[in-house]
mmCIF file as gemmi writes it, N, C-alpha and C atoms, coordinates in Angstrom:
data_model
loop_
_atom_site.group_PDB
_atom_site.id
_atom_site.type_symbol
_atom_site.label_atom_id
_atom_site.label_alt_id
_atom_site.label_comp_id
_atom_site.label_asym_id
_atom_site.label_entity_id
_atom_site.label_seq_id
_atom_site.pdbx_PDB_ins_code
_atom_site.Cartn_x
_atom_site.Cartn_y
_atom_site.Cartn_z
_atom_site.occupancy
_atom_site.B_iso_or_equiv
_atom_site.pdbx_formal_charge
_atom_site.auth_seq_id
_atom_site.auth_asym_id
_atom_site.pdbx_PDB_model_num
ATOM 1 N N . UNK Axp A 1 ? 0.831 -1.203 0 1 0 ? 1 A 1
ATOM 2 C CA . UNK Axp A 1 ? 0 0 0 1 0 ? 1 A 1
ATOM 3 C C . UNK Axp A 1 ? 0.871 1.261 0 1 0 ? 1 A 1
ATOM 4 N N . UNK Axp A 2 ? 2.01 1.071 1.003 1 0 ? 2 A 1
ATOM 5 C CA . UNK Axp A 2 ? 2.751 2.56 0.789 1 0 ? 2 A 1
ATOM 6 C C . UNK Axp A 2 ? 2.966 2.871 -0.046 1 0 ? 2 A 1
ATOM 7 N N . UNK Axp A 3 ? 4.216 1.765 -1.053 1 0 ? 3 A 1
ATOM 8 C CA . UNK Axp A 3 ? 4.766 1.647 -2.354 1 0 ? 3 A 1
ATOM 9 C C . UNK Axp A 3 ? 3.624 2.047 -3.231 1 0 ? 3 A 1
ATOM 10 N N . UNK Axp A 4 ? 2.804 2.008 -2.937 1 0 ? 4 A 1
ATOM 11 C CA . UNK Axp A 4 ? 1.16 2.313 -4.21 1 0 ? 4 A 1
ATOM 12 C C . UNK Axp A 4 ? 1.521 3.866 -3.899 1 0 ? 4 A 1
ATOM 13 N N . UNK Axp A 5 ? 1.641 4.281 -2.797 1 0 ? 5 A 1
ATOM 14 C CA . UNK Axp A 5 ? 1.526 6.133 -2.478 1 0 ? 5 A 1
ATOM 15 C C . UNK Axp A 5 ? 2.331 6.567 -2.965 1 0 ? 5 A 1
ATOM 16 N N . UNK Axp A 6 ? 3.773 6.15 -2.805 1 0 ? 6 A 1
ATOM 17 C CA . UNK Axp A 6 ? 4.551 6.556 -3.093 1 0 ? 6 A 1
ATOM 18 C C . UNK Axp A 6 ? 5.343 6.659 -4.528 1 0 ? 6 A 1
ATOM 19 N N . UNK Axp A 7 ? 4.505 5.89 -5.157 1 0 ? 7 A 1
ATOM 20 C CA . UNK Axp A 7 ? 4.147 5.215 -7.096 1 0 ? 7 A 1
ATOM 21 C C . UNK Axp A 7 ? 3.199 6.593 -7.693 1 0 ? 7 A 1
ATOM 22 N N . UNK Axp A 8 ? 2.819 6.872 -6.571 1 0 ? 8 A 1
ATOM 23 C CA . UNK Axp A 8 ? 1.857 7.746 -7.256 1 0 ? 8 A 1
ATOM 24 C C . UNK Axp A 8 ? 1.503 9.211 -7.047 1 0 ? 8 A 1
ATOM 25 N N . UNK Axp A 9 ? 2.534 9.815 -6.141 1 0 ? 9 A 1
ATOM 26 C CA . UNK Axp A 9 ? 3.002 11.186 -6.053 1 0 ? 9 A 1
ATOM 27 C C . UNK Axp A 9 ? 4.24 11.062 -6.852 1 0 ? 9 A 1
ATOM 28 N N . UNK Axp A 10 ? 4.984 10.172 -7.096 1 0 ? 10 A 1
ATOM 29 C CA . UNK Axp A 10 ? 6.025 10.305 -8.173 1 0 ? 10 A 1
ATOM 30 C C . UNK Axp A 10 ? 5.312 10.655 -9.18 1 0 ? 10 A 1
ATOM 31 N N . UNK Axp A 11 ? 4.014 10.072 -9.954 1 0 ? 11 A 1
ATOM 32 C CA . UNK Axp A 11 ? 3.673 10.174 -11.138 1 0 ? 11 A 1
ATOM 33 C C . UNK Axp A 11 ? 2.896 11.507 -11.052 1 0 ? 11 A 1
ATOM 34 N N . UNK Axp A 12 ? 2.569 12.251 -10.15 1 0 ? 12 A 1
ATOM 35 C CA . UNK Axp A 12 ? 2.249 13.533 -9.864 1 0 ? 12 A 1
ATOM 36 C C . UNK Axp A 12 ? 2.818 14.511 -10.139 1 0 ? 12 A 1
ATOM 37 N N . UNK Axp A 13 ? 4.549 14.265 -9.457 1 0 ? 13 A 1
ATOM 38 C CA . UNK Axp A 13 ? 5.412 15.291 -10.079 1 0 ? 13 A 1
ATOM 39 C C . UNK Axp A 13 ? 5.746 15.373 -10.815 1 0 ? 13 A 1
ATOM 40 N N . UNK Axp A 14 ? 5.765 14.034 -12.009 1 0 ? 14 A 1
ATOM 41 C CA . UNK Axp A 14 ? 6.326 14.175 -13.138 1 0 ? 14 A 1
ATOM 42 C C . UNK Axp A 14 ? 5.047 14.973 -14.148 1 0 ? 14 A 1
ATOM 43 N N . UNK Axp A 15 ? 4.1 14.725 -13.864 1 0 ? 15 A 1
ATOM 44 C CA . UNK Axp A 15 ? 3.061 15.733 -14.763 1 0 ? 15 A 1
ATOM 45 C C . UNK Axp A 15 ? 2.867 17.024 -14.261 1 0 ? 15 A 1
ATOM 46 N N . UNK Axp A 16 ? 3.906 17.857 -13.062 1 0 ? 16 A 1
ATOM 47 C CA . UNK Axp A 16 ? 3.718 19.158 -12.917 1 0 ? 16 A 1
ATOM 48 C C . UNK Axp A 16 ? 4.794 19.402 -14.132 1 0 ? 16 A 1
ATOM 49 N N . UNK Axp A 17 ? 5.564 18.383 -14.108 1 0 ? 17 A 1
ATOM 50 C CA . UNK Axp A 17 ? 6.789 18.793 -14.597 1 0 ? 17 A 1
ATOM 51 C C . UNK Axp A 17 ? 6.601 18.732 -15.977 1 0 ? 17 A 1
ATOM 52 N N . UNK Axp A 18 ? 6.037 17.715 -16.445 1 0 ? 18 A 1
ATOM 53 C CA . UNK Axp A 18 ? 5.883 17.587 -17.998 1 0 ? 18 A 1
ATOM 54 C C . UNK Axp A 18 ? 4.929 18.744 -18.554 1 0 ? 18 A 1
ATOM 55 N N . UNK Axp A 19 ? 3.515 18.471 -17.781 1 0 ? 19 A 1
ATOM 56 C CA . UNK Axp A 19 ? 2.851 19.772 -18.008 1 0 ? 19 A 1
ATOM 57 C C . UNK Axp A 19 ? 3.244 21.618 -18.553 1 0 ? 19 A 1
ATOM 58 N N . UNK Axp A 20 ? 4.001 21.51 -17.108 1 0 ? 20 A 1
ATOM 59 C CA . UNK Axp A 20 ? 4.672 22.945 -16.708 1 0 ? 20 A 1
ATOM 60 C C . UNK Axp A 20 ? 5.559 23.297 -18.385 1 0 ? 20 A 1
ATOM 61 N N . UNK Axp A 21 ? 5.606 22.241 -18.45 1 0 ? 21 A 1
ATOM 62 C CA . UNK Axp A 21 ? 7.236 22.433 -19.74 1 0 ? 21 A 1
ATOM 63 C C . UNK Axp A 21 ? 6.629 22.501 -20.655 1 0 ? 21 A 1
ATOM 64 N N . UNK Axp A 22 ? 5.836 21.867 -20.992 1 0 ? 22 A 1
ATOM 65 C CA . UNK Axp A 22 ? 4.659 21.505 -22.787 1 0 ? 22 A 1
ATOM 66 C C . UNK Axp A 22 ? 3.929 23.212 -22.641 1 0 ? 22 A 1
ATOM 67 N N . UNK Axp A 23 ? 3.452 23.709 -21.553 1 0 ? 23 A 1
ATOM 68 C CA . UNK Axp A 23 ? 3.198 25.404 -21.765 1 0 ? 23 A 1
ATOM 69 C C . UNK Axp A 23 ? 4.168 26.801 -21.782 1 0 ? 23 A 1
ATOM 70 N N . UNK Axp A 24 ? 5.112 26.244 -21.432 1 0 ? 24 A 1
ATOM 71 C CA . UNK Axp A 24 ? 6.527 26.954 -21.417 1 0 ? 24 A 1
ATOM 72 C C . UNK Axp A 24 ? 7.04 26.763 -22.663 1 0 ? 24 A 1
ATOM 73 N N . UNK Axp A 25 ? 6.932 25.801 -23.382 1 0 ? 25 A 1
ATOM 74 C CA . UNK Axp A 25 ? 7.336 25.44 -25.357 1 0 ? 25 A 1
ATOM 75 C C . UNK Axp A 25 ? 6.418 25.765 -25.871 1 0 ? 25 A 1
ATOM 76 N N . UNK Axp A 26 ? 5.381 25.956 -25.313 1 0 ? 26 A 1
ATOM 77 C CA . UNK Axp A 26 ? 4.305 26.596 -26.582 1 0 ? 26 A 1
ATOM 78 C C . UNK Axp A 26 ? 3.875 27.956 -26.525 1 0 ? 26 A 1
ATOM 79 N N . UNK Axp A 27 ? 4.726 28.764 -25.287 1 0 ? 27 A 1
ATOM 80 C CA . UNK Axp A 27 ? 4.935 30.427 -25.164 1 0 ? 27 A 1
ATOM 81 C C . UNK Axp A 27 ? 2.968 30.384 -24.294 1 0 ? 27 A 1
ATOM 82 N N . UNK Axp A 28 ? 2.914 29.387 -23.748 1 0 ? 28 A 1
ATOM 83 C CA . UNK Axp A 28 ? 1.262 30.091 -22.609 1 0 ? 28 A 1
ATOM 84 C C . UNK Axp A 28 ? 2 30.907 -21.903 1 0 ? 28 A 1
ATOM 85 N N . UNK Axp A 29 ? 1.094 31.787 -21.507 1 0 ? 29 A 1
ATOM 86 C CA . UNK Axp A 29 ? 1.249 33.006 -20.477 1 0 ? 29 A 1
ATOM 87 C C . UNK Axp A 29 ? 0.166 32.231 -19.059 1 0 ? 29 A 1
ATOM 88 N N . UNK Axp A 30 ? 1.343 32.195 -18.39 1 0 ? 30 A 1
ATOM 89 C CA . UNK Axp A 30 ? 0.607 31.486 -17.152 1 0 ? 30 A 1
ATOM 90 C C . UNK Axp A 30 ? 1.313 32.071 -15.697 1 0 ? 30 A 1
ATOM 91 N N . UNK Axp A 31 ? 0.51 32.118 -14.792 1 0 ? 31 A 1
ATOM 92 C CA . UNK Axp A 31 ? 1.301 32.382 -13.05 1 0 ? 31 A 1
ATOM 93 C C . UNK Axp A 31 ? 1.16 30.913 -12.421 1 0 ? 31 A 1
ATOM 94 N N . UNK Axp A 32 ? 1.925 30.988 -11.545 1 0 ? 32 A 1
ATOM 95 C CA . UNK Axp A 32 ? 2.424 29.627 -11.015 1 0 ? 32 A 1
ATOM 96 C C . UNK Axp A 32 ? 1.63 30.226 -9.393 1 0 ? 32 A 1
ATOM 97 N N . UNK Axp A 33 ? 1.114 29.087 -8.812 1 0 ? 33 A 1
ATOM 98 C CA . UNK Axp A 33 ? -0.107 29.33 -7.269 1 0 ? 33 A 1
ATOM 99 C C . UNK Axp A 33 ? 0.661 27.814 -6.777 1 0 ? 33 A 1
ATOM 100 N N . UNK Axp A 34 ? 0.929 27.797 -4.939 1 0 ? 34 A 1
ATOM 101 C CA . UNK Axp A 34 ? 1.044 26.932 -4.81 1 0 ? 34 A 1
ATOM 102 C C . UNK Axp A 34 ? 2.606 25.748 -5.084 1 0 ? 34 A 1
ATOM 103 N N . UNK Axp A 35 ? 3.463 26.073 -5.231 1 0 ? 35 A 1
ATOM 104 C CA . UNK Axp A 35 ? 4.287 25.661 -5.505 1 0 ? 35 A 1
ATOM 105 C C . UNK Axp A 35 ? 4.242 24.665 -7.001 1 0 ? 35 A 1
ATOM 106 N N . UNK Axp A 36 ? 3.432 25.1 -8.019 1 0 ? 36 A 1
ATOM 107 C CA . UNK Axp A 36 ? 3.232 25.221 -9.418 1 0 ? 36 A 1
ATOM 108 C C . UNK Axp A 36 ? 2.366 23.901 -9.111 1 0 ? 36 A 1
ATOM 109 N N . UNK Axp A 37 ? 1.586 23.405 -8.258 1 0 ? 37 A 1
ATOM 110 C CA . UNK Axp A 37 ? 0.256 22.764 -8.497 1 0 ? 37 A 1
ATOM 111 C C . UNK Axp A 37 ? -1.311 23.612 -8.924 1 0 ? 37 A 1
ATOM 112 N N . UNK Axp A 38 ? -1.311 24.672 -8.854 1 0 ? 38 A 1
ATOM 113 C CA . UNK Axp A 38 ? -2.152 25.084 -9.616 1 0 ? 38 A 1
ATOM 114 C C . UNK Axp A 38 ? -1.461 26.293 -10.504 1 0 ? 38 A 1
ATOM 115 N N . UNK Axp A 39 ? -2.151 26.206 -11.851 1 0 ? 39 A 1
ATOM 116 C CA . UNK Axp A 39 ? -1.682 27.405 -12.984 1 0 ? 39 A 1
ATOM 117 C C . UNK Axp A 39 ? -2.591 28.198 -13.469 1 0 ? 39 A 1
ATOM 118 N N . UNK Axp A 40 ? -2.568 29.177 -13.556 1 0 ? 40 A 1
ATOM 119 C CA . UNK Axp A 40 ? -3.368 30.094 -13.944 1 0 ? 40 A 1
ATOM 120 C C . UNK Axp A 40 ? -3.337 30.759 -15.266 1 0 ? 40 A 1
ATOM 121 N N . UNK Axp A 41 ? -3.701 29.982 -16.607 1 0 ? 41 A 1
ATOM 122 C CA . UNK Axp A 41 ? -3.342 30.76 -17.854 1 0 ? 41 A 1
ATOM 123 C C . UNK Axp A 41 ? -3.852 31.803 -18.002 1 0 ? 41 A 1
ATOM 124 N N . UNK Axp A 42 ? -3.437 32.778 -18.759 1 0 ? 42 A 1
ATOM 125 C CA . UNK Axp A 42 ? -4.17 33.69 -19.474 1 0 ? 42 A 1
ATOM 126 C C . UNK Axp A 42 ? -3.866 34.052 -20.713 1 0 ? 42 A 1
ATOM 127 N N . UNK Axp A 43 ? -5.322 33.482 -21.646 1 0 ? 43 A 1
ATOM 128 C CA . UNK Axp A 43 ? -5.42 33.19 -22.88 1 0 ? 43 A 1
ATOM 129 C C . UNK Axp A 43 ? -6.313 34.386 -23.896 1 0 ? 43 A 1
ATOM 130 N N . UNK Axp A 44 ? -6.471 34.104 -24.917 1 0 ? 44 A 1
ATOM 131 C CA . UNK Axp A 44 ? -7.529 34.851 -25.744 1 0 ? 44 A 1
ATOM 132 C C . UNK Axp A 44 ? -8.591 34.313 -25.237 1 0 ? 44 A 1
ATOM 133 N N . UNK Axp A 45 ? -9.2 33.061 -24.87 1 0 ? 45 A 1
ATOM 134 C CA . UNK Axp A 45 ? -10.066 32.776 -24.289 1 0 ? 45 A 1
ATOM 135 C C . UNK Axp A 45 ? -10.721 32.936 -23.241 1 0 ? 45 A 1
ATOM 136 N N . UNK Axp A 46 ? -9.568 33.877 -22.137 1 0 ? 46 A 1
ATOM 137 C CA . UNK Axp A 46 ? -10.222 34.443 -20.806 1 0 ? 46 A 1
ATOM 138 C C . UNK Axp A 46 ? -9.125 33.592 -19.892 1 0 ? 46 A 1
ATOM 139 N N . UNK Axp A 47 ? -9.713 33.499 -18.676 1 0 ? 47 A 1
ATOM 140 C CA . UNK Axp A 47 ? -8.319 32.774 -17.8 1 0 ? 47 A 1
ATOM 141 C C . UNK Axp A 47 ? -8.995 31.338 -17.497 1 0 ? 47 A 1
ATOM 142 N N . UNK Axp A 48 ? -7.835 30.335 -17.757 1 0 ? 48 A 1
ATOM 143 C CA . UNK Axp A 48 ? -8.386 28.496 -17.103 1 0 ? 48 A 1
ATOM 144 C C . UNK Axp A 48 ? -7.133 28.503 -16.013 1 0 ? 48 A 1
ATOM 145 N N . UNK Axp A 49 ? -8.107 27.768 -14.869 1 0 ? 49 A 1
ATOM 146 C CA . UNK Axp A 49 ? -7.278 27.045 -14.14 1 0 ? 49 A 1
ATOM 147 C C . UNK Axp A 49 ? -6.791 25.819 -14.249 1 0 ? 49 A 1
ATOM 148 N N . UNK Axp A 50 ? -6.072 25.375 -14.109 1 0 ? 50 A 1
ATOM 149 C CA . UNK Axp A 50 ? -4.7 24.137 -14.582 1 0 ? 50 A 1
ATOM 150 C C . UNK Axp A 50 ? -4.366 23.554 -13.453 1 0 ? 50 A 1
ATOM 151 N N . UNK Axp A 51 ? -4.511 22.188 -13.12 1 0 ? 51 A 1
ATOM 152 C CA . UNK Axp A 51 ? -3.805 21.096 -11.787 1 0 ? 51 A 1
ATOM 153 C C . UNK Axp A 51 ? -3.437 20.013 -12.734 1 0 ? 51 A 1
ATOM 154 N N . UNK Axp A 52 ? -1.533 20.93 -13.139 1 0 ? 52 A 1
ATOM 155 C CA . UNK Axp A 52 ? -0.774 19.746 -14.05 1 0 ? 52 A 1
ATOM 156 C C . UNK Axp A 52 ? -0.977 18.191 -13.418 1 0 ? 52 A 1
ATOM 157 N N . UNK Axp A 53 ? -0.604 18.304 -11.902 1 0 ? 53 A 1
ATOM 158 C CA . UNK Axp A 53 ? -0.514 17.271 -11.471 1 0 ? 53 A 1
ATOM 159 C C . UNK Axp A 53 ? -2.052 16.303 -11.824 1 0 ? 53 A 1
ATOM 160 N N . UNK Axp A 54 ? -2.829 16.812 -11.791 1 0 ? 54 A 1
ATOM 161 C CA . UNK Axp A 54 ? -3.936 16.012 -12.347 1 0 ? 54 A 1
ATOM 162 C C . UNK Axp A 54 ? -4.624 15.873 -13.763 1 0 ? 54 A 1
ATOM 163 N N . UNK Axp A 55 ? -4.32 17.23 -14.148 1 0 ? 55 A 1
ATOM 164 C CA . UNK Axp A 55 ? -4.488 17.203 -15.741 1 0 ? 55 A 1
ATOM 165 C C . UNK Axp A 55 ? -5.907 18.072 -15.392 1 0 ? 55 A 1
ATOM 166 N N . UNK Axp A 56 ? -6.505 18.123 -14.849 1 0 ? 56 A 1
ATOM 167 C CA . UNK Axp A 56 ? -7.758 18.913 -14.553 1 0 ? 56 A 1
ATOM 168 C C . UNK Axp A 56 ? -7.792 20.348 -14.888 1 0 ? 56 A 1
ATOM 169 N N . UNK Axp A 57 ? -8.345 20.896 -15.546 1 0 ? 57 A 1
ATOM 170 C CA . UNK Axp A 57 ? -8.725 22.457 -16.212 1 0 ? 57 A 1
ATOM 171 C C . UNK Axp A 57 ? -10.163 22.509 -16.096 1 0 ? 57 A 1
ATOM 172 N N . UNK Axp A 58 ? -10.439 23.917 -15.96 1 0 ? 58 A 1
ATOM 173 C CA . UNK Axp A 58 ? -11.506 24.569 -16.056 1 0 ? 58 A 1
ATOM 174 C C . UNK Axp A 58 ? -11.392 25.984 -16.332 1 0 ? 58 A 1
ATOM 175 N N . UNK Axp A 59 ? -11.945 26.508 -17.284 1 0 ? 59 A 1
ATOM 176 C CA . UNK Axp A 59 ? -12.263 27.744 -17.893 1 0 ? 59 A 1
ATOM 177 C C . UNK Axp A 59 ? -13.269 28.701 -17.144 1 0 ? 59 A 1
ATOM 178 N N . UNK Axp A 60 ? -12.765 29.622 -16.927 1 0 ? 60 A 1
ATOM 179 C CA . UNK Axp A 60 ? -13.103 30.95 -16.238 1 0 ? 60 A 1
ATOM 180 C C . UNK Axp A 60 ? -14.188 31.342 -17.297 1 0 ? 60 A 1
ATOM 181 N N . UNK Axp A 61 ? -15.369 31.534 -17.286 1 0 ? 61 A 1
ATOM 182 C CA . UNK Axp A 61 ? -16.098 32.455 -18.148 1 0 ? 61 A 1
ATOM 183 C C . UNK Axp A 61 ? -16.829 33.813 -17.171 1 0 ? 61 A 1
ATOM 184 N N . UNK Axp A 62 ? -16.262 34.072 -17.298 1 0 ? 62 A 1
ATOM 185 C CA . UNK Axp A 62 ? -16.535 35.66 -16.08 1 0 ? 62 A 1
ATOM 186 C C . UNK Axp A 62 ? -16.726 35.257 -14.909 1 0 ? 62 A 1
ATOM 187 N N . UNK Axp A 63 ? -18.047 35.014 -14.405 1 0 ? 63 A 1
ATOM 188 C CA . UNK Axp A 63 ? -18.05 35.146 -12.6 1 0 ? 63 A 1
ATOM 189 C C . UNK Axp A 63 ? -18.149 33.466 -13.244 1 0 ? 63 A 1
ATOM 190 N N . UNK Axp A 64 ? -18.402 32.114 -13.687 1 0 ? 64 A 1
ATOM 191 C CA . UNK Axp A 64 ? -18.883 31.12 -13.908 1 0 ? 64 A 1
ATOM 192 C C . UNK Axp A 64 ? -17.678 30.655 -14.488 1 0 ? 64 A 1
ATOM 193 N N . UNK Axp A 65 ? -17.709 28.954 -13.854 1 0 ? 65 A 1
ATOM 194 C CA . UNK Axp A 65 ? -16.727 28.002 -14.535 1 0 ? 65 A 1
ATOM 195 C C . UNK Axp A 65 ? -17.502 27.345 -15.596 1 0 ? 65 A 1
ATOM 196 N N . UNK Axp A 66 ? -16.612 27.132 -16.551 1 0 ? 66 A 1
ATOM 197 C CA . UNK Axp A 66 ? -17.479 26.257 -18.154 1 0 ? 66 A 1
ATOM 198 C C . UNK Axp A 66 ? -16.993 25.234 -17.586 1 0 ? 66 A 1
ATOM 199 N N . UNK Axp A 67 ? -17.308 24.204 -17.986 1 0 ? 67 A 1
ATOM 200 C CA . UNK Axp A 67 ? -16.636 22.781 -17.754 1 0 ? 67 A 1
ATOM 201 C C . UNK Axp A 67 ? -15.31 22.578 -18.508 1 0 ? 67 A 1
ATOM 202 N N . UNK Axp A 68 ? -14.293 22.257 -17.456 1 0 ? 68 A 1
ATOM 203 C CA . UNK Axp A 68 ? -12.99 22.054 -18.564 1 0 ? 68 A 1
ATOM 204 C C . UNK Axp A 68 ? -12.904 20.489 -19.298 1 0 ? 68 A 1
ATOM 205 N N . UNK Axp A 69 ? -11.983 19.958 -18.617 1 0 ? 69 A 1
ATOM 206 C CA . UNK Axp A 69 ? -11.558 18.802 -19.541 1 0 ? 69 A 1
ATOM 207 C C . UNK Axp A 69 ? -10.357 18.313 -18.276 1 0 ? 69 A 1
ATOM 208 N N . UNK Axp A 70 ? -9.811 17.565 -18.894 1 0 ? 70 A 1
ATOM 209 C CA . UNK Axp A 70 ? -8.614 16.86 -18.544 1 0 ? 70 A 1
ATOM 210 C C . UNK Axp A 70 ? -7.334 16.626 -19.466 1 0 ? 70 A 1
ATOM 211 N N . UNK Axp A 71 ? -6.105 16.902 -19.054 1 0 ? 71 A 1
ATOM 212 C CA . UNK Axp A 71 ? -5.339 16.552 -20.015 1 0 ? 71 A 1
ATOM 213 C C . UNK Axp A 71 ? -4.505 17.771 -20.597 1 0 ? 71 A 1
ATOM 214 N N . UNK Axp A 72 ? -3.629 18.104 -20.304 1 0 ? 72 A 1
ATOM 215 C CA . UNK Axp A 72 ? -2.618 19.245 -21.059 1 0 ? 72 A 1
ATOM 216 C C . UNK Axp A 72 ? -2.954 19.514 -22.597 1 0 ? 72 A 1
ATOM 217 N N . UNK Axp A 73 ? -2.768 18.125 -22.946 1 0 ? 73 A 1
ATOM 218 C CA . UNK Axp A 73 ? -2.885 18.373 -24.521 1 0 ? 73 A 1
ATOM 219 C C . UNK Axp A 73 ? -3.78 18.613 -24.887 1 0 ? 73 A 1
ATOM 220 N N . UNK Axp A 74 ? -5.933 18.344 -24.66 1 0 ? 74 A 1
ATOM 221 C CA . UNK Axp A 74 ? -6.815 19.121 -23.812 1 0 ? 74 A 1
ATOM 222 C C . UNK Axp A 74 ? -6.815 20.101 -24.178 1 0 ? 74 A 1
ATOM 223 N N . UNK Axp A 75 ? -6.318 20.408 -23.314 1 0 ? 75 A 1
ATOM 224 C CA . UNK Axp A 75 ? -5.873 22.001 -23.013 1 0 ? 75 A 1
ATOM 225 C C . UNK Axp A 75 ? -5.389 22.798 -24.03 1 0 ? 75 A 1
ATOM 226 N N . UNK Axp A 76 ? -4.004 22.196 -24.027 1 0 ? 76 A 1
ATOM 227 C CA . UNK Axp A 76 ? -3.856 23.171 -25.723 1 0 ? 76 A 1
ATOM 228 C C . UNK Axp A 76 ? -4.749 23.77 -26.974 1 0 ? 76 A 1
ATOM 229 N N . UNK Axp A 77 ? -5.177 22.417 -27.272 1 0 ? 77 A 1
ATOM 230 C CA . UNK Axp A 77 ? -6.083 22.449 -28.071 1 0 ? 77 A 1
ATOM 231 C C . UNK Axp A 77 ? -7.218 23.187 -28.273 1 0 ? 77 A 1
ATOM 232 N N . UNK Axp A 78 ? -7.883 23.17 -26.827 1 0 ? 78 A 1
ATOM 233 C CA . UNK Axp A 78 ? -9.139 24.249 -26.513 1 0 ? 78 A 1
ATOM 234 C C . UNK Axp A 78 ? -7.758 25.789 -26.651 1 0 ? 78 A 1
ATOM 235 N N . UNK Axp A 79 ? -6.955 25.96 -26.125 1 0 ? 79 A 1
ATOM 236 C CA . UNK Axp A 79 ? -6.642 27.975 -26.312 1 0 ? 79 A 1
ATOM 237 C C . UNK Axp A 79 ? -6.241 27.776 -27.824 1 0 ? 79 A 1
ATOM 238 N N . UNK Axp A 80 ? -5.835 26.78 -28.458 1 0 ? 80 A 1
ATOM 239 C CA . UNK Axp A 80 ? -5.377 26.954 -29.83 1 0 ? 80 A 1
ATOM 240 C C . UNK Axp A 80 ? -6.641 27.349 -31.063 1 0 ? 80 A 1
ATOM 241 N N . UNK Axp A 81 ? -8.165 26.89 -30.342 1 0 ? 81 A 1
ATOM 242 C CA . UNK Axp A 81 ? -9.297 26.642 -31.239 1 0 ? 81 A 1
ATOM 243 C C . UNK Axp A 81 ? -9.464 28.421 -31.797 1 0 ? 81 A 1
């Protein structure tokens, strides 16, 4: 059971890390919250919140969240549309 915990905050950091880097190569404009577990883009689309470590986004539409998605690449895709 530990070895399961400990299997799986490894695979946590490696998607702040992979994450963090795939928006840093594609020039996003983002602030780092949290010791870069949550990100805060700001896009033509308005601002999404980002939990690399989970892949979880959601889009800011003024006072209301749209439903995001999951997934960096996801992600891209929706600020690239």
């Amino acid at each position: 059971m530990k070895d399961k915990r400990i299997e799986i905050r490894q695979r946590k950091r490696e998607n702040v890390q992979r994450s963090t880097q795939l928006l840093i190569d594609q020039d996003i404009d983002f602030t780092v919250h949290n010791l870069g577990i949550h990100l805060i883009i700001t896009c033509n689309k308005g601002i999404i919140d980002f939990w690399p470590s989970t892949g979880r986004w959601i889009h800011r539409n003024g006072k209301d969240y749209t439903p995001g998605g999951r997934g960096v690449l996801k992600l891209l895709s929706f600020i690239e549309e």
